[in-house]
C-alpha positions, 0 to 999 in steps of 0.5 A, a space after each residue: 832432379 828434373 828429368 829432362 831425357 830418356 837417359 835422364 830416366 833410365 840413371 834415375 831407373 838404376 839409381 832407384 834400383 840401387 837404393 832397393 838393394 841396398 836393403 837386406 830386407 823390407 816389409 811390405 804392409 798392405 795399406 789398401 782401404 781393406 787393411 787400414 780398416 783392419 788394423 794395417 795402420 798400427 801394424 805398420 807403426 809397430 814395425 817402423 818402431 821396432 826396425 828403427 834402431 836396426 843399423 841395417 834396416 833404414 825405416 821410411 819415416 819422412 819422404 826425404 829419406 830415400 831408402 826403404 825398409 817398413 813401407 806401404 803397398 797398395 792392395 796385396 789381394 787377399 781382402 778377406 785375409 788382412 792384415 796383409 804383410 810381405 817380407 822381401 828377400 824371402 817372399 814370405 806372404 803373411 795374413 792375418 797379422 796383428 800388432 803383436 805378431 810385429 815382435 816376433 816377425 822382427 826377432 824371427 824373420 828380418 833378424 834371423 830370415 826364418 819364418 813365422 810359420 802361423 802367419 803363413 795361409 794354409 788352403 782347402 787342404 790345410 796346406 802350407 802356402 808360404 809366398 804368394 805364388 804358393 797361393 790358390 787365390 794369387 798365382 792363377 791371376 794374370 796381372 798386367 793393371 795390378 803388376 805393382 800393386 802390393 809389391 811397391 811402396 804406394 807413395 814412392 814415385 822412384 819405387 814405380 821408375 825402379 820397376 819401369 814406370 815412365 818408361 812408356 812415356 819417354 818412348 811416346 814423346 821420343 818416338 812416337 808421334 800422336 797419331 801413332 800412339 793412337 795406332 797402336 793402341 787401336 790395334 791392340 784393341 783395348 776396350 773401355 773397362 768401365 762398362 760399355 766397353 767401347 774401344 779406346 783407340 776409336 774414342 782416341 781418335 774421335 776427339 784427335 780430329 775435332 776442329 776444336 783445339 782445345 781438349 780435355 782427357 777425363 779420368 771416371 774414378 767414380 767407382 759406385 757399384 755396391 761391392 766394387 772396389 777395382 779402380 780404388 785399389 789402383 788408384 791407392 796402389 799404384 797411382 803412378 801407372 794410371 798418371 802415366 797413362 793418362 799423360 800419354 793419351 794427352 799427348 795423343 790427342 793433344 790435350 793440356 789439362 786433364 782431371 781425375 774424377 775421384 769418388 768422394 768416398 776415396 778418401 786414400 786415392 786422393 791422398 795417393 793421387 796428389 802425392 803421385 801428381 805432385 812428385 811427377 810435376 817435381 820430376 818433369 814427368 808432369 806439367 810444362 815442357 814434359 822429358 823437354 818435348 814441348 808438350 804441356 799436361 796438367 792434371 787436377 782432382 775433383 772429388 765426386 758429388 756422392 752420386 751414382 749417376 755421376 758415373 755417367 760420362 755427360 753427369 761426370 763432366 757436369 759435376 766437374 764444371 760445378 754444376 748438378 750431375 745430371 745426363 743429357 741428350 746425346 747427340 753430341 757425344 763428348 769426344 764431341 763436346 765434353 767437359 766445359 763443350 770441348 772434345 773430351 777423352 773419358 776413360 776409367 782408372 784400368 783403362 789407362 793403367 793399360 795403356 803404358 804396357 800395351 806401348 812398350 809391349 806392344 799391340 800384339 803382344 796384348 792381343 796375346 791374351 783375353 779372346 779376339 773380340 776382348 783382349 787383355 785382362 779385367 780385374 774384378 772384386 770378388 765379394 759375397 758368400 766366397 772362401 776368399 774374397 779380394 782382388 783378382 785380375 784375369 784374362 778375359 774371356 775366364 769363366 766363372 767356374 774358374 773365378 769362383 771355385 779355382 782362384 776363390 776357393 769355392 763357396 763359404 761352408 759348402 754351401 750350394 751355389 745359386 747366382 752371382 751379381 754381375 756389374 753391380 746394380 746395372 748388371 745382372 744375374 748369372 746362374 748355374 748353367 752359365 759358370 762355364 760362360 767366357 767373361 767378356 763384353 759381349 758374352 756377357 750381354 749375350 747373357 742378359 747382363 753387363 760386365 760393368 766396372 768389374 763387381 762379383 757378387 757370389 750368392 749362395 742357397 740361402 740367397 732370396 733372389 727376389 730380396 736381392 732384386 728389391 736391394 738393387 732397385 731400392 739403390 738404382 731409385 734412390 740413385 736416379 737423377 730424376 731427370 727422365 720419367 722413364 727412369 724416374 718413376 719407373 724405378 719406383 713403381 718397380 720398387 714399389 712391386 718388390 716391395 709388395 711382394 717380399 712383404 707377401 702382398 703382392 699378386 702374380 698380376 704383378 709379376 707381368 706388370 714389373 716385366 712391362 716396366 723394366 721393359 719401358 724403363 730399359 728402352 726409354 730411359 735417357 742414359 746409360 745407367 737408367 736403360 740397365 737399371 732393370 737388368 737385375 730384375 729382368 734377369 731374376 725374373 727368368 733365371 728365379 721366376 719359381 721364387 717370386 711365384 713362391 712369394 705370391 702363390 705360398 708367401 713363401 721364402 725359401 731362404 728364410 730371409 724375407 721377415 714378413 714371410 718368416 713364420 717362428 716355432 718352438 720344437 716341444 722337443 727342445 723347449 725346457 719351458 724357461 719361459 725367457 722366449 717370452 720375456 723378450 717377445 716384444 708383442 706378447 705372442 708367446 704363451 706357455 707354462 714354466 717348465 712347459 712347452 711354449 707356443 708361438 702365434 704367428 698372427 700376433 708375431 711381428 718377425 723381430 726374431 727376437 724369440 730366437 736370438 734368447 733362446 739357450 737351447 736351439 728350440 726355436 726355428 724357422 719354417 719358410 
């Protein structure tokens, strides 16, 4: 059925409302990247199987079915606790499960509405927590991007209509003239999520008065940070929303065609994605004559080419265009000439997916939240040394203490905390005294960092910072496009030093010289990502200058995690003389009497480690 008109959407939405509670129950099996990766998809086959000889349960098995009993949401949140599983009426949130749990779930809960207490999450005080409101990790989030995520089936356009979904569109092509939709959203003051930060509506209008006619509206999927996973999760969860958002900025600026550049390793978002596109075209929410306005938008997917570098938005339109993803000069911009020399609208996959709720909630009621500078929200993936990493999306403007100890639980094991890696490679290190810092574009850049993309990285005492400096550096190398000196071998003479002085060779000499460096590479790079490639570098060196001093000065590491500064012992206490420590000990140097005490030379020892992974009794350690 083509919908043609706002009432043509609305029976849809009550129609699509209708099917769904018609269901007595429905599970709800995370199918987000994370979960398939553990198990998700055999669970979900599990289920299907178990549920398809009960006469009121009606199991999505081809898409033509319309009601929905065993479905596949997008990323549920809780990564580090997946599988995941919902079970709706009862709002039973299950972690952890497993093919054989699928039995029991079905026999106890969707049978008889009783829960499958083991399943539940138990927090810090081995509290019972039953639903997802119950949880720590969940119900100190605002979600306004992630809103349908793990509660909708990822591959059901009616799923999205039921909850909403075009609702926005068919105000803006029935109201709503483009300069207007514009208006609103420079007035609510969306900033680009994808880094920079620039305002929406600006960029939305720069391209809405180019002489040119001819426009394109360019989504950035093309989500690399180390650690990041934000746009991905949208993109597999909930497709629809960014769609929609996508087509109303095309009709703000008058745009036909607009492309979705998706990173190659996404495989399920273009999965999701062209499924998404192809049931919008067959609704006529997508393509020609749009709700029968006159106004024509058609989208296409272009896989990433593997690069970094094609995250920047003048390498981004290159690649789309066939050619090497490689920045230029600018000016011009590419609202003034973008993709194929026209004016073109870039934006990332959150900046869209705002865009439906700020027109039918309005600008003001998204000033409402984040702080004056920075409204809304930003999701962020919560990764590294954390109780619980995962998914989250909070007001801006939340501080790190709140993100990492509140919703995440605190550091894994007790640990002490050290620093966490904002913004992935182009962004910087963020230390004890700033976990009270508001998050937000520009107190961060106040701090010496970037809130890129949205990538948390937690790093706790056992942390090297100046290994994690090397890590960043060796990846923003291997990742430059090579097209500017500065850029081109800077990084590498940079890397280079790190890799001296981690090695324990290097000189504090070298310590002014990488601060030079980073400096001429932060200035004189061509583009974006080139000028911020030293940030984690330059933030390390004055939040740990000590550590790298440590490296030179006492070829000490601290967090034992430099090899070639590692020195390994035997505790005579512990050593029962086995001798096995130097049945394995590649070098020969390790020497000793059978039921003796052995030794170890550490001008022999080449730092495998492999004395201490076959030693039974813990005799063997490490000094810094």
């Amino acid at each position: 059925m083509s919908i043609v008109s706002k009432e043509d959407l609305l029976q849809k939405q009550a129609e699509a409302k209708n099917t769904l509670e018609t269901f007595t129950c429905r599970v709800l099996v995370c199918s987000g990247t994370g979960c398939i990766a553990s198990g998700a998809q055999k669970i979900y086959d599990e289920m299907a199987k178990l549920c398809e000889n009960l006469d009121w349960v009606s199991v999505e098995m081809q898409k033509d079915v319309p009601h929905v009993g065993v479905v596949k949401t997008g990323c549920q949140g809780l990564c580090e606790l997946g599988p995941l599983m919902r079970i709706e009426p009862y709002d039973y949130q299950y972690v952890h499960v497993q093919p054989e749990d699928c039995k029991e779930i079905v026999e106890r809960t969707i049978l008889e509405g009783k829960p499958v207490e083991r399943l539940f999450y138990r927090d810090n005080n081995n509290t019972v927590c039953p639903h997802p409101d119950d949880i720590p990790f969940l119900n100190q989030q605002t979600r306004i991007v992630l809103e349908n995520c793990g509660k909708i089936d990822a591959e059901s356009i009616e799923e999205y209509i039921a909850v909403g979904g075009y609702q926005a569109l068919a105000k803006v092509m029935g109201s709503m003239s483009p300069q207007e939709v514009i208006d609103e959203v420079t007035k609510s003051g969306l900033r680009g999520r994808g880094g920079a930060g620039f305002p929406a509506g600006k960029k939305w209008s720069q391209v809405a008065r180019q002489a040119e006619k001819t426009r394109y509206v360019v989504c950035n999927g093309d989500e690399g940070d180390p650690g990041a996973f934000m746009d991905g999760s949208v993109m597999e969860g909930d497709p629809y929303k960014m769609i929609e958002g996508m087509t109303i900025a095309a009709y703000a600026v008058g745009a036909e065609n607009g492309y979705i550049y998706v990173r190659a390793e996404y495989p399920l978002s273009v999965k999701r994605l062209r499924m998404a596109i192809e049931q919008a075209e067959k609704y006529g929410l997508l393509g020609d004559n749009i709700l029968n306005s006159g106004v024509n938008f058609h989208l296409h997917i272009n896989r990433g080419a593997g690069a970094f570098v094609c995250g920047e938005g003048s390498a981004l339109t290159a690649s789309i265009e066939g050619n090497r993803g490689m920045p230029r000069v600018k000016p011009p911009r590419t609202v003034e000439k973008g993709l194929w020399g026209k004016p073109t609208v870039l934006n990332n996959v959150e900046t869209y997916a705002n865009v439906p709720k700020i027109i039918l909630q309005g600008a003001d009621w998204f000033r409402t939240i984040g702080t004056e500078g920075s409204p809304g929200t930003k999701t962020f993936s919560l990764t590294g040394s954390i109780e619980n990493t995962g998914l989250i999306e909070v007001p801006m403007g939340t501080t790190l203490r709140h993100i990492i100890y509140d919703i995440g639980g605190g550091l894994k094991s007790g640990a002490a905390f050290k620093g966490v890696q904002i913004g992935g490679p182009s962004g910087g290190c963020l230390i004890l005294d700033q976990l009270d810092a508001p998050l937000d574009f520009d107190s961060v850049k106040k701090l010496d960092a970037i809130m890129g993309s949205g990538g948390l990285v937690v790093m706790d005492e056992n942390t090297c910072m100046v290994e994690v400096a090397r890590f960043f550096m060796n990846f923003t190398q291997r990742e430059s496009c090579g097209k500017c000196v500065p850029c081109r071998e800077g990084t590498k003479r940079m890397l280079e030093i790190l890799e001296r002085i981690v090695d324990g060779k290097g000189e504090m000499s070298d310590l002014d010289e990488l601060e030079e460096l980073a400096n001429m590479v932060q200035n004189m790079a061509l583009c974006g990502l080139g000028k911020s490639a030293p940030l984690p570098v330059i933030s390390t060196l004055k939040r740990f200058r000590d550590e790298y001093e440590e490296h030179i000065r006492d070829k000490k590491c601290r967090a034992k995690v430099c090899t070639a500064l590692r020195q390994f012992h035997i505790n005579p206490e512990f050593c029962i003389g086995c001798g096995k420590c130097a049945k394995n000990c590649p070098a020969g140097a390790i020497s000793g009497k059978i039921k003796h005490p052995y030794h170890i030379d550490n001008d022999i020892c080449i730092k495998c480690g492999a004395c201490k992974d076959n030693c039974n009794f813990d005799a063997v350690y490490v000094e810094a």
